[in-house]
Backbone as CSV, one residue per row, in Angstrom:
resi,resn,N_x,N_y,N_z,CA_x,CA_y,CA_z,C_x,C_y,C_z
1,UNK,-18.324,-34.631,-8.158,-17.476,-34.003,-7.135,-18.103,-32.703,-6.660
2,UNK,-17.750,-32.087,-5.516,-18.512,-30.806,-4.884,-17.735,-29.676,-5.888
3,UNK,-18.161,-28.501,-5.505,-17.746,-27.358,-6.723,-15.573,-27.315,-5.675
4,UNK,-15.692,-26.729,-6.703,-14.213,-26.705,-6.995,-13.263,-25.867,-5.816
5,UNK,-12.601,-26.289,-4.792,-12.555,-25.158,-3.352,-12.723,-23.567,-4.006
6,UNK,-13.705,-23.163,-2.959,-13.756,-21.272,-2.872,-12.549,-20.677,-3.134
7,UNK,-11.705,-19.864,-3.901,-10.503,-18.958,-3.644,-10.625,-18.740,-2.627
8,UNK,-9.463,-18.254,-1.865,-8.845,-18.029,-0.663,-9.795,-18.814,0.442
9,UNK,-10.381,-20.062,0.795,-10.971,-20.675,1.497,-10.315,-21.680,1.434
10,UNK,-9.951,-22.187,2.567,-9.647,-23.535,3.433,-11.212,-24.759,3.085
11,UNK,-10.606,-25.514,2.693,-11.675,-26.583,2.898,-12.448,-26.974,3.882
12,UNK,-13.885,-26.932,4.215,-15.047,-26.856,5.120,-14.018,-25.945,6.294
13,UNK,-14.126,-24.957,5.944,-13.456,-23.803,7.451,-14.667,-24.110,8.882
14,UNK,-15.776,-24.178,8.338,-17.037,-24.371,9.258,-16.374,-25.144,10.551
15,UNK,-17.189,-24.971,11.613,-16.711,-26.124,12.909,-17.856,-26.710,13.024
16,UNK,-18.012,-27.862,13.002,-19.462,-28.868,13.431,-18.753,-30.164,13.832
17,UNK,-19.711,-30.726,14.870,-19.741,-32.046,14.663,-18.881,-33.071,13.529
18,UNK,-19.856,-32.887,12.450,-19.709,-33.185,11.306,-18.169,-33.259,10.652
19,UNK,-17.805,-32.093,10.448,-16.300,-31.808,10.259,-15.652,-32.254,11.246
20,UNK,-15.483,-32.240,12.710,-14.808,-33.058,13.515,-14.721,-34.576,13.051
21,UNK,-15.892,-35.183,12.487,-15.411,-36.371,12.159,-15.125,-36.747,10.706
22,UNK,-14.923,-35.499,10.051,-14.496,-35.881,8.871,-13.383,-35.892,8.996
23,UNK,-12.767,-34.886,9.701,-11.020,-34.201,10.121,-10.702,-35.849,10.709
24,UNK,-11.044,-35.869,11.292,-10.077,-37.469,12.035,-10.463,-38.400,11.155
25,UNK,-11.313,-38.833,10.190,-11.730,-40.220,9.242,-10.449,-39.537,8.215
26,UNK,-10.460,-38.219,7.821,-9.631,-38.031,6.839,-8.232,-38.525,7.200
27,UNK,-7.796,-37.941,8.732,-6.372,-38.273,9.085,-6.303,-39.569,9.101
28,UNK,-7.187,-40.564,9.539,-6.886,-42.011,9.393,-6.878,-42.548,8.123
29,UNK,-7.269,-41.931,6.767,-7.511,-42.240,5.786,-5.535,-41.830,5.365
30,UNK,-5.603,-40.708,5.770,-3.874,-41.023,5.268,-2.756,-41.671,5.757
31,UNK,-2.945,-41.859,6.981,-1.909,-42.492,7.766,-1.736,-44.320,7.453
32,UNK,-3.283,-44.561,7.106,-3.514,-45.959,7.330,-4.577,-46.730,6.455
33,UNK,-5.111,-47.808,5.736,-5.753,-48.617,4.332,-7.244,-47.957,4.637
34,UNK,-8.011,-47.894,4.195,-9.280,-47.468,4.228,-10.291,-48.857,5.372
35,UNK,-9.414,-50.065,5.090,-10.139,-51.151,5.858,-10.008,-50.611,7.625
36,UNK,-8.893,-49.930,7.819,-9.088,-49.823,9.380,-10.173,-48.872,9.572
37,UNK,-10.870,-47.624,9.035,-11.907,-47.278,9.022,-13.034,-47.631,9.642
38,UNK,-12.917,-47.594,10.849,-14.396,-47.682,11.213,-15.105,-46.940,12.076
39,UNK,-16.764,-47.194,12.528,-17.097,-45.972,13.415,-16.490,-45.827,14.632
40,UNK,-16.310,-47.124,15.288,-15.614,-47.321,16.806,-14.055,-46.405,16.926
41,UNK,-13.597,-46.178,15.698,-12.222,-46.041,15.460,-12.077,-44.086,15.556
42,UNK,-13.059,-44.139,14.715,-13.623,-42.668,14.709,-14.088,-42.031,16.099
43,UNK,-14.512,-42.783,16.688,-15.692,-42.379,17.635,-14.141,-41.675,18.440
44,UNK,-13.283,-42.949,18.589,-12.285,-42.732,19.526,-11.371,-41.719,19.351
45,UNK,-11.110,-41.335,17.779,-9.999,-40.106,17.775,-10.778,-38.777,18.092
46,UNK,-12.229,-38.891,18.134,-12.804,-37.735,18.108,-13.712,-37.712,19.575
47,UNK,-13.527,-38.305,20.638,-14.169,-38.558,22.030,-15.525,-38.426,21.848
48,UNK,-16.420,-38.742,20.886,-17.454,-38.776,20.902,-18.016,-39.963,20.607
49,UNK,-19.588,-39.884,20.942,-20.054,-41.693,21.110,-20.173,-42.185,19.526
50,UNK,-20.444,-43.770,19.493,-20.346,-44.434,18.152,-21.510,-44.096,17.759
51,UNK,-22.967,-43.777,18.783,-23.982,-43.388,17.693,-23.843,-42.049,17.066
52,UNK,-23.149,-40.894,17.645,-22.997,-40.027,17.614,-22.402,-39.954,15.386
53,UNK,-21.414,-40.908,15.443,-20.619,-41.061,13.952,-21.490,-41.460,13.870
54,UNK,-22.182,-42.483,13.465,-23.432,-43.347,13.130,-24.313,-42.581,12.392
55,UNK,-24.809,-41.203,13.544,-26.048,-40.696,12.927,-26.021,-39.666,12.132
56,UNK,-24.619,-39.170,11.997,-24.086,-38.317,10.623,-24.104,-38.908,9.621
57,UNK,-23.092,-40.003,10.183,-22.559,-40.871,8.291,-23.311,-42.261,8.624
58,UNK,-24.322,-42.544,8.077,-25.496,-43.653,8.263,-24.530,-45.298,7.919
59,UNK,-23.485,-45.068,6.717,-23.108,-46.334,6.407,-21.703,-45.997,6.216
60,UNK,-21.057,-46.628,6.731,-19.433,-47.164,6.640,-18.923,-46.301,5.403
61,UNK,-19.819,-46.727,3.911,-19.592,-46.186,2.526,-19.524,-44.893,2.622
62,UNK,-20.385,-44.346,3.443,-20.802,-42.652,3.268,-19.253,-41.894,3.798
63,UNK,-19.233,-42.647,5.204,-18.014,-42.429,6.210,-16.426,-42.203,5.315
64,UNK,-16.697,-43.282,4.515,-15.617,-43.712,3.648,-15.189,-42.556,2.441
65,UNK,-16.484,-42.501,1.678,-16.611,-41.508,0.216,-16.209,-40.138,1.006
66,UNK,-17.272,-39.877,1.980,-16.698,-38.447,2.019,-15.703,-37.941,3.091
67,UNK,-14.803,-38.870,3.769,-13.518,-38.557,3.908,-12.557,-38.760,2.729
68,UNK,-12.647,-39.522,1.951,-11.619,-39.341,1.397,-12.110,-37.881,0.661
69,UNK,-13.013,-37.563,0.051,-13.724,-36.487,-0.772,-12.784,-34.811,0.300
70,UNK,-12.742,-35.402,1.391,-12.432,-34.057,2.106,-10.644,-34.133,2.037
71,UNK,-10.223,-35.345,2.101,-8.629,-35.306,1.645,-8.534,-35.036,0.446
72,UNK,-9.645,-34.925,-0.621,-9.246,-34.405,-2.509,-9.062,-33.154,-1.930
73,UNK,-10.146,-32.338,-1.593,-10.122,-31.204,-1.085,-8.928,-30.509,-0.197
74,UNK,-8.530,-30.967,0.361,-6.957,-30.873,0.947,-5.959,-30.834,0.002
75,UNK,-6.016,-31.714,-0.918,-4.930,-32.336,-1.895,-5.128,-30.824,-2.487
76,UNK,-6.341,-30.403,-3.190,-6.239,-29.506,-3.987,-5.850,-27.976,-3.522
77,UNK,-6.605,-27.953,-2.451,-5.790,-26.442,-1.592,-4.724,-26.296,-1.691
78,UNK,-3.727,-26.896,-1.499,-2.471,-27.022,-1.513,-1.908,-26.775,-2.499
79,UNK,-2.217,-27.142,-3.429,-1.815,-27.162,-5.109,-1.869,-25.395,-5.150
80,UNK,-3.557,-25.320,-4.892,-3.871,-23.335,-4.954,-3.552,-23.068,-4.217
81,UNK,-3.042,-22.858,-2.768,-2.507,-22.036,-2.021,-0.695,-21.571,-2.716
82,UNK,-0.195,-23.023,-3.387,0.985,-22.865,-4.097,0.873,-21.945,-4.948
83,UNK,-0.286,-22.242,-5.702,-0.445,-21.252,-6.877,-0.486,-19.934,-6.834
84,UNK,-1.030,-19.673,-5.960,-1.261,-18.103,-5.475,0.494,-17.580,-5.065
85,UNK,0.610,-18.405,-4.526,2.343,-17.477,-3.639,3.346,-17.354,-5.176
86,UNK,2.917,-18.710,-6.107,3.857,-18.109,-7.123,3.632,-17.210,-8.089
87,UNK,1.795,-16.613,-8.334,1.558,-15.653,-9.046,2.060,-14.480,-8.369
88,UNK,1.807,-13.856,-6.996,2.159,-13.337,-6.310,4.001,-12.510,-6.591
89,UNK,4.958,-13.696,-6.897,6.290,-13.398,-7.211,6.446,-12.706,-9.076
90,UNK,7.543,-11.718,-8.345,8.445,-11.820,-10.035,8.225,-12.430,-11.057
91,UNK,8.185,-12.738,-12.238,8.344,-13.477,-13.276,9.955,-14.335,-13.194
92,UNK,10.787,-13.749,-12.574,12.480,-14.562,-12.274,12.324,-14.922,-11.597
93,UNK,11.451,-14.536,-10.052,12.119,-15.460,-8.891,10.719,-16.609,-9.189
94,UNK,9.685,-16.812,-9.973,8.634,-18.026,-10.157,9.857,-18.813,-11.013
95,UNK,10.472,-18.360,-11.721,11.693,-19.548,-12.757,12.432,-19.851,-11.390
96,UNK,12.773,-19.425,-10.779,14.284,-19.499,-10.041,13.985,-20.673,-8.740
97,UNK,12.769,-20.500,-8.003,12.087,-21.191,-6.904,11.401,-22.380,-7.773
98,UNK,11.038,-22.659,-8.974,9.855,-23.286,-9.320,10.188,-24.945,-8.772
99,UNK,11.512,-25.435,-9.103,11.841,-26.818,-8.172,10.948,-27.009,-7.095
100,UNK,11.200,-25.460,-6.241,10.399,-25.669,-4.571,9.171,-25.601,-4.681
101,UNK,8.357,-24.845,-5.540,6.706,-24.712,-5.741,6.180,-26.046,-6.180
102,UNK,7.212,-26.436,-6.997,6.662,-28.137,-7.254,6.383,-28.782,-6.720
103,UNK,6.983,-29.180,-5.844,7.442,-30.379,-4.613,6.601,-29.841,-3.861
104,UNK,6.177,-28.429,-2.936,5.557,-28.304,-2.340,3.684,-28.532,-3.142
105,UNK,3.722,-28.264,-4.030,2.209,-28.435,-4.837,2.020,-29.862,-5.080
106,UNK,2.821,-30.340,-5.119,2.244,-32.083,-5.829,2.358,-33.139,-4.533
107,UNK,3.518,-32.669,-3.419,3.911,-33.798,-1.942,3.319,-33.323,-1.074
108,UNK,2.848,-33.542,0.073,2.917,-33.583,1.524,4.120,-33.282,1.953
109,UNK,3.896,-32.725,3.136,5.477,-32.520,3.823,5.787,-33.404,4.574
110,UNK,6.845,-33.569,5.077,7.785,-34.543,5.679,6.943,-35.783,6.787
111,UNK,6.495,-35.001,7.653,5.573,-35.619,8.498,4.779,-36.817,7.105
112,UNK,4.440,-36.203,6.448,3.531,-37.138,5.802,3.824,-38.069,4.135
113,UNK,5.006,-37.718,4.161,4.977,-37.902,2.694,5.311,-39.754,2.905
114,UNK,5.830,-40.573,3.910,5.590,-41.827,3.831,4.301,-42.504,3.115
115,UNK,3.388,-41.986,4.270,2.196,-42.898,4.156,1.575,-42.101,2.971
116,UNK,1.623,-41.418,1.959,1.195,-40.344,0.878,1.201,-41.611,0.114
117,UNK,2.441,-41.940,-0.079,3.691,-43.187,-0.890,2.513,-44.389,-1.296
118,UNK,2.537,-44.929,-0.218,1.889,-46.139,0.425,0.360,-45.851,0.149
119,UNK,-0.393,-44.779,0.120,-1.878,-44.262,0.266,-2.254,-44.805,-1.591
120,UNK,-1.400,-44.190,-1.587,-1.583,-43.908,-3.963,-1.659,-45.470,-3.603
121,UNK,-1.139,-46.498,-3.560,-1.158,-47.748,-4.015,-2.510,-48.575,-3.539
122,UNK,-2.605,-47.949,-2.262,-3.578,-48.972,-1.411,-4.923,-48.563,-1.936
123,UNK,-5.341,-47.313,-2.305,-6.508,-46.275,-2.366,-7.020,-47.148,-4.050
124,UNK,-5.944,-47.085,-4.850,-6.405,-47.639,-5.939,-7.584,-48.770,-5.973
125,UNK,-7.281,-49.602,-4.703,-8.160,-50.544,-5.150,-9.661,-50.704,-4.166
126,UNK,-10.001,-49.452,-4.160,-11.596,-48.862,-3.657,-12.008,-48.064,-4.819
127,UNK,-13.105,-48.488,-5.739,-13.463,-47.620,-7.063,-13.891,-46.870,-6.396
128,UNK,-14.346,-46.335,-5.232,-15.377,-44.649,-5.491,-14.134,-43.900,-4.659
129,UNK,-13.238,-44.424,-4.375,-11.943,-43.572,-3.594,-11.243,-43.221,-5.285
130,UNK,-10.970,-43.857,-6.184,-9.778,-43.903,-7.354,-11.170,-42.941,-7.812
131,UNK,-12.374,-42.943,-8.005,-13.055,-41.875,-8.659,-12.712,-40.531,-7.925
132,UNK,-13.015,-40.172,-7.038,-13.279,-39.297,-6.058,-11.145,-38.604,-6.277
133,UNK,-10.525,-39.525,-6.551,-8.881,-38.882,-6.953,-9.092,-38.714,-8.233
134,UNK,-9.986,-38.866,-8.994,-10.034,-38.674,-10.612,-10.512,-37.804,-10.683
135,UNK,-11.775,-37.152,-9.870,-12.461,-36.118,-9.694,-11.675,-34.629,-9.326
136,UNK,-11.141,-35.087,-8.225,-9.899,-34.369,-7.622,-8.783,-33.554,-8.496
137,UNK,-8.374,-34.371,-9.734,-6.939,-34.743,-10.413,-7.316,-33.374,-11.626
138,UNK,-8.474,-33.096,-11.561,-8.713,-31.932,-12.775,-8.729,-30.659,-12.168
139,UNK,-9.083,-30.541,-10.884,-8.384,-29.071,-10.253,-6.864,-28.951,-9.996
140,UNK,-6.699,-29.918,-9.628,-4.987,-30.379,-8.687,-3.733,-30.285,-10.134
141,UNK,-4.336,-31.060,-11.273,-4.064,-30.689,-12.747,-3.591,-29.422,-12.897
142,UNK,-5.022,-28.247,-13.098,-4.897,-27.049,-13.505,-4.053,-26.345,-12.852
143,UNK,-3.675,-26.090,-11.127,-3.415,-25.473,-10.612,-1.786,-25.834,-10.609
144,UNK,-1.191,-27.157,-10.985,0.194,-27.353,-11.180,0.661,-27.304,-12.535
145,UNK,-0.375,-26.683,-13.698,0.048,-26.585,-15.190,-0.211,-24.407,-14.903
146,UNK,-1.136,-24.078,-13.950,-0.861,-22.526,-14.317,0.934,-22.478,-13.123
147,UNK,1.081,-23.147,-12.313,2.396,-22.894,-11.515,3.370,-22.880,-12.637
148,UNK,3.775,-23.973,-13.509,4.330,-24.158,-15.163,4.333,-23.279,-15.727
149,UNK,2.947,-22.773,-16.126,3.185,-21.276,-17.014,3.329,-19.902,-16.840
150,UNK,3.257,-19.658,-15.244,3.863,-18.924,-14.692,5.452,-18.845,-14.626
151,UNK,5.812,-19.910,-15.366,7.228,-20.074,-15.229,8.049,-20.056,-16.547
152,UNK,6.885,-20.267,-17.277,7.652,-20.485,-18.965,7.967,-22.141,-18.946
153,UNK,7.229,-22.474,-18.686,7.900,-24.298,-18.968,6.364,-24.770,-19.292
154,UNK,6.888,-25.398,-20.546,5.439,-25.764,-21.182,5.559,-27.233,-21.426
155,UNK,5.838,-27.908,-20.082,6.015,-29.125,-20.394,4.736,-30.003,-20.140
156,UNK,4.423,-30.924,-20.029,3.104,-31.900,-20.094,3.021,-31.777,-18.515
157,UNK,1.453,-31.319,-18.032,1.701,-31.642,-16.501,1.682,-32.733,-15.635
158,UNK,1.150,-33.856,-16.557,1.138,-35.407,-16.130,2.914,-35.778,-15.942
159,UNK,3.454,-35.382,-16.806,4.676,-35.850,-17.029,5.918,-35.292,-15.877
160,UNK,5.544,-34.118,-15.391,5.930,-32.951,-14.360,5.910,-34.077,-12.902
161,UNK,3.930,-34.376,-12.855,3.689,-34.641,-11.699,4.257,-36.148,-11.598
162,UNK,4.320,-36.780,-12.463,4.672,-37.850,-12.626,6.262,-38.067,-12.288
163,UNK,7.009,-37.347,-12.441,8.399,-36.997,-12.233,8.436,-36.823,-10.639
164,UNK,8.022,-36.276,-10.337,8.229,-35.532,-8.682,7.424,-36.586,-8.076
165,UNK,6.746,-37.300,-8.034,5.982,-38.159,-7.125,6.740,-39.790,-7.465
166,UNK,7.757,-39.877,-8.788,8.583,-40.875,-8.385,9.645,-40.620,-7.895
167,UNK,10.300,-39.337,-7.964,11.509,-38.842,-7.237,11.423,-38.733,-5.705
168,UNK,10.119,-39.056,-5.011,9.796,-39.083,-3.834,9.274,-40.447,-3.476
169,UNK,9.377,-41.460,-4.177,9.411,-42.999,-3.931,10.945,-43.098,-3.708
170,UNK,11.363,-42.573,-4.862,12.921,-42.828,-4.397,13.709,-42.292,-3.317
171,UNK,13.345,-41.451,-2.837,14.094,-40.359,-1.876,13.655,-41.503,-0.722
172,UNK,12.446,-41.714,-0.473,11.909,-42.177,0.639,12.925,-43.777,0.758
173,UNK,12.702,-44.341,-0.431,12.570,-46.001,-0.475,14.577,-45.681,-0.046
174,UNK,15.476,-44.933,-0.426,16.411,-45.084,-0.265,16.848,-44.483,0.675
175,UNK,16.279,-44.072,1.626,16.152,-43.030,2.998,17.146,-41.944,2.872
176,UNK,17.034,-41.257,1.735,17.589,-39.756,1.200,16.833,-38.721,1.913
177,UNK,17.537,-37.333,2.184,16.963,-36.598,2.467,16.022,-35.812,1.875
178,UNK,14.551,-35.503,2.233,13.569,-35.250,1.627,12.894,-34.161,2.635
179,UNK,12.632,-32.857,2.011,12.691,-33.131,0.314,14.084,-32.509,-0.364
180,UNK,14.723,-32.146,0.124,15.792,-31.739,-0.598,16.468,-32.630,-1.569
181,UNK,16.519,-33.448,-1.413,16.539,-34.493,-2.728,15.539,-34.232,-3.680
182,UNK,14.485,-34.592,-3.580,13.797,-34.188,-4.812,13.720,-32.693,-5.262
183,UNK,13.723,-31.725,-4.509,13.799,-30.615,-5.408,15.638,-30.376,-5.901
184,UNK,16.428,-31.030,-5.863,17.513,-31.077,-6.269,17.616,-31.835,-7.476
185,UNK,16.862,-33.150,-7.492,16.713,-33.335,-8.986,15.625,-33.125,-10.109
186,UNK,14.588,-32.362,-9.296,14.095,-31.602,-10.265,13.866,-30.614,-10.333
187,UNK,15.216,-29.716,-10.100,15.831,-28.709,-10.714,16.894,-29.047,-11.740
188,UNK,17.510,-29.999,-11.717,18.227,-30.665,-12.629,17.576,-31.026,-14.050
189,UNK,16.185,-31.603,-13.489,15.755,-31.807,-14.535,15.182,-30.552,-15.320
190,UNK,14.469,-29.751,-14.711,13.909,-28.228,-15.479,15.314,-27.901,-15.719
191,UNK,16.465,-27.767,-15.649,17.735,-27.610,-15.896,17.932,-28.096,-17.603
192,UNK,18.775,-29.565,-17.274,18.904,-30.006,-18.317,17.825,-30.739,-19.147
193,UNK,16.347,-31.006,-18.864,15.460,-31.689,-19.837,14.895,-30.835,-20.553
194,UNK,13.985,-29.600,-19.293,12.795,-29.101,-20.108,13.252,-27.822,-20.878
195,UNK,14.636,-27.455,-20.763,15.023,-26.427,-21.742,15.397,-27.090,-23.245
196,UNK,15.631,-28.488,-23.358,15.723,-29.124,-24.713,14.006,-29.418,-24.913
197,UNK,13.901,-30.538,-24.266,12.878,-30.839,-24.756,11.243,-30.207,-24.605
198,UNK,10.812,-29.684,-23.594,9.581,-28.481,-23.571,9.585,-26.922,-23.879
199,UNK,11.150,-26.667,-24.470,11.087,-25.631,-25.306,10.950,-24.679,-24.417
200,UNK,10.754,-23.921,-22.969,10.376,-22.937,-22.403,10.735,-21.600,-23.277
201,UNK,9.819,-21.140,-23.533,9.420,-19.382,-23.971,10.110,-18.581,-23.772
């Protein structure tokens, strides 16, 4: 995987070519299966010619690996940009908000959290995409276990993220309001679970 995003840097901030067609392969990579992917497809969200994609990203694979590589990179900003606003707070108001730091660190927002849903399932079955989220999953990890201990909740962060990303299958699949649904029940749950069972400090 590339080094780990810069603090306070946006992923490739640069403007090129290049990044123009990563920015639109990435957006089609979330909206829609990795099979619709192609250069013609690209060429078109980004008004530039097909040799033009071609002679950046030489093979379909390349096109493929490093858009999704630039959506890890997204995935993980997000996580640290969270992280930062809750070191930033109180030691009470990081307990008091932490429901909302969650949901915002681990989901997409509204606009996107459908096809997010739908992405996890489909993505699985491309090995250098499920690597490239494995790669991903050890920054995106750290940065939603220091949001946790900024909070006094020393619960497992698999088990955290794992919680909030099915509470947002459900919100969605039962057309609940989202996200306020999910940070409503997991505040319930840091409520009544993780003060029995993760012991918070």
């Amino acid at each position: 995987m590339s080094p780990e995003p810069v603090e306070g840097n946006s992923p490739r901030e640069e403007t090129s070519v290049e990044t123009r067609i990563l920015e639109a392969a990435a957006k089609m990579l979330r909206h829609s299966s990795p099979s619709s992917l192609s250069y013609r497809a690209v060429a078109r969200q980004t008004d530039l010619p097909h040799s033009t994609v071609q002679y950046h990203f030489p093979t379909r694979e390349e096109l493929l690996t490093e858009s999704m590589k630039y959506n890890v990179e997204v995935w993980v900003d997000r996580a640290r940009k969270v992280r930062d606003e809750v070191l930033a707070l109180s030691p009470e108001e990081r307990k008091r908000q932490l429901p909302q730091f969650l949901v915002r660190a681990i989901l997409p927002n509204k606009q996107d959290i459908r096809s997010y849903l739908i992405q996890g399932l489909t993505m699985a079955e491309y090995d250098k995409i499920a690597e490239k989220n494995r790669e991903g999953r050890v920054y995106f990890d750290k940065y939603v276990r220091e949001i946790l201990d900024s909070a006094d909740f020393h619960c497992p962060t698999d088990v955290v993220i794992a919680l909030v990303d099915g509470l947002a299958y459900e919100t969605v699949s039962e057309g609940l309001d989202f996200p306020e649904n999910v940070i409503e029940k997991v505040s319930r749950f840091l409520t009544h679970v993780l003060s029995i069972a993760c012991r918070p400090s």
